[in-house]
N, C-alpha and C positions, 0 to 999 in steps of 0.2 A: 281176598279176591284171587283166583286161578290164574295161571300164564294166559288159556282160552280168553278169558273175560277179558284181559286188560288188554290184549291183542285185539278182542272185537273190538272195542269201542276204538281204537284208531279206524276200522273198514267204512265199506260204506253198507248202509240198508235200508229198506221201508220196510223191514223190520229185522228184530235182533236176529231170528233165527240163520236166515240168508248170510248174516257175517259169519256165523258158526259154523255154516254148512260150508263156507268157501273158506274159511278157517283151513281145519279139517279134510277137505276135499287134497288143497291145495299143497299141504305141509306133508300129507303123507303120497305126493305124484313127483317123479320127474318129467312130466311130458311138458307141451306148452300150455301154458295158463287161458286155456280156453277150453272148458269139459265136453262133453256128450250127452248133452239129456235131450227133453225135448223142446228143447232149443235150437235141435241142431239146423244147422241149413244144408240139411237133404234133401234131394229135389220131390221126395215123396212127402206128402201131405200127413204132418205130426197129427199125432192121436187131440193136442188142443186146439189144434184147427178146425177138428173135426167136432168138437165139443163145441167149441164157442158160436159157431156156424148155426144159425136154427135158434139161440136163446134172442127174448126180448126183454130190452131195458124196458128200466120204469124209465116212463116221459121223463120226471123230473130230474132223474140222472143225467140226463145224456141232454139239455135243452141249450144249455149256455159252457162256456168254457168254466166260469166259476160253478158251476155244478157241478162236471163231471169234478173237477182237482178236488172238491170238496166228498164228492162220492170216495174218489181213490182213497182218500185220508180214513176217511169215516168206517169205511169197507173193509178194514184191516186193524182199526182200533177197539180194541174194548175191553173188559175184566180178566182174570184167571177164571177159567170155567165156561167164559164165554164162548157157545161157537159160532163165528163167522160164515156171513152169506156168502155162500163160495160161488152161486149161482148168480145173486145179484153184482158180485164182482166181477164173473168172466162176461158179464151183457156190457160191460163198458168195451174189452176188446174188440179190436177191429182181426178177424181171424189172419193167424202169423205175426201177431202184437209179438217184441219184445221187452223182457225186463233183463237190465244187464246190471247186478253191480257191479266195483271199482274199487280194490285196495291193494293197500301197500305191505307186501311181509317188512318183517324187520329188518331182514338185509336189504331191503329198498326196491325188490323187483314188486313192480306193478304188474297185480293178478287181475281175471275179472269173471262174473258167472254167467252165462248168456241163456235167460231162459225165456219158454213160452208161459201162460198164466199157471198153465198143468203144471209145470217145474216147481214155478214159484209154489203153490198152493201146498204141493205133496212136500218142501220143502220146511213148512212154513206150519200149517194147519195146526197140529198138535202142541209145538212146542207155546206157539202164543194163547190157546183153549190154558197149556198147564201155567207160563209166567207172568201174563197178563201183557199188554204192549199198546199203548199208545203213541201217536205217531200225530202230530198238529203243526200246520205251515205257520210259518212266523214272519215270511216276505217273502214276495212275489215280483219276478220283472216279466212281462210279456212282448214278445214280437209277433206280428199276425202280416201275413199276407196273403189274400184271396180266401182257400178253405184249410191254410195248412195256421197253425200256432204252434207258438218254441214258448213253453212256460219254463221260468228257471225258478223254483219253488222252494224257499231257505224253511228247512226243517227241523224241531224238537223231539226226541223220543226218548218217552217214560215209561216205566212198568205199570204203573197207576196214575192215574187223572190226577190226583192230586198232589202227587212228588212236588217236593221245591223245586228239585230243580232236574232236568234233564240229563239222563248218561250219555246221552251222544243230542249230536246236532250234526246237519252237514246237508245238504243241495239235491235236488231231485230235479235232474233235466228231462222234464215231458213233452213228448210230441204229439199233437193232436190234430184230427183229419175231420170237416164236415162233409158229409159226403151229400148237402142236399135236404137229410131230414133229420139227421139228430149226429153229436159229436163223438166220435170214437178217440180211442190211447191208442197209437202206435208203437210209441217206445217210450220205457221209463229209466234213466241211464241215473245212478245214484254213486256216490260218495260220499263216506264221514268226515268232518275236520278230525285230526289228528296233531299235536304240535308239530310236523314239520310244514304242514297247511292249513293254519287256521281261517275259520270264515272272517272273511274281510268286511270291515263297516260299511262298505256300500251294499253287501248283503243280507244284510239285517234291517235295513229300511222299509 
């Protein structure tokens, strides 16, 4: 296994590629650990704002809070060769959704990626078509108040469905908004366990 690889799997992701990319991003910047893409918070209106604007979900995506977490998971899992609904995934965004991951270099500074769906996708798309990536919640704690829910969502990810066992694990904090007629993702803020934070047994129930 490569320096790359054993460094990913301390980060965080909803999926491999994004650790790679903040890998890499990261190790070869002196600036602050917060990039430029279109993520950025420019007061002008990002190219996936302007995309996500105008798509409609399927009903069954967006009906209950376990449908969309279960969309998210589902929408980014699948074989080598597989390509993913990139469409059916940006109609869960509420547009100016963010995805931020969260890791730690080896000398201990905490980096992080802050992207809009556009980032994530262009980030993302190819790499999981070529090594395959599955991604399955394994426990769930929710808070809801009025139209807003904090899902804290303990996750597994594999290269194949069928792996014994998982190269990484680690927490997917989602925000979610009803706006009245069906549920939209705000923000998905993620990190991997890594040994100097491993996932704790209250969150694995």
């Amino acid at each position: 296994m490569n320096r790359t690889h054993q460094f990913a799997q301390g980060l965080a992701s909803v999926t491999v590629v994004v650790i790679l990319w903040l890998i890499n991003c990261h190790a070869q910047s002196t600036t602050k650990p917060v990039s430029k893409d279109t993520g950025s918070t420019s007061a002008t209106v990002p190219q996936s704002t302007e995309k996500t604007a105008g798509l409609t979900a399927y009903p069954a995506d967006v009906a209950s809070v376990d449908a969309i977490i279960r969309r998210i998971y589902d929408g980014i899992s699948g074989p080598a060769g597989k390509k993913r609904d990139w469409e059916r995934e940006r109609a869960l965004y509420l547009p100016g959704a963010r995805l931020i991951a969260v890791g730690k270099r080896r000398t201990g500074e905490v980096v992080n990626r802050v992207m809009e769906i556009e980032g994530y996708i262009s980030a993302n798309s190819e790499a999981m078509e070529k090594e395959g990536f599955f991604e399955t919640e394994i426990a769930r704690r929710t808070e809801e108040f009025g139209n807003i829910v904090h899902v804290w969502s303990t996750y597994e990810a594999r290269h194949k469905a069928d792996d014994s066992k998982p190269f990484m694990r680690g927490i997917n904090s989602i925000q979610l908004i009803n706006d009245g007629k069906r549920w939209w993702v705000i923000t998905i803020m993620w990190q991997a366990e890594n040994p100097d934070s491993p996932l704790p047994e209250k969150y694995l129930k």
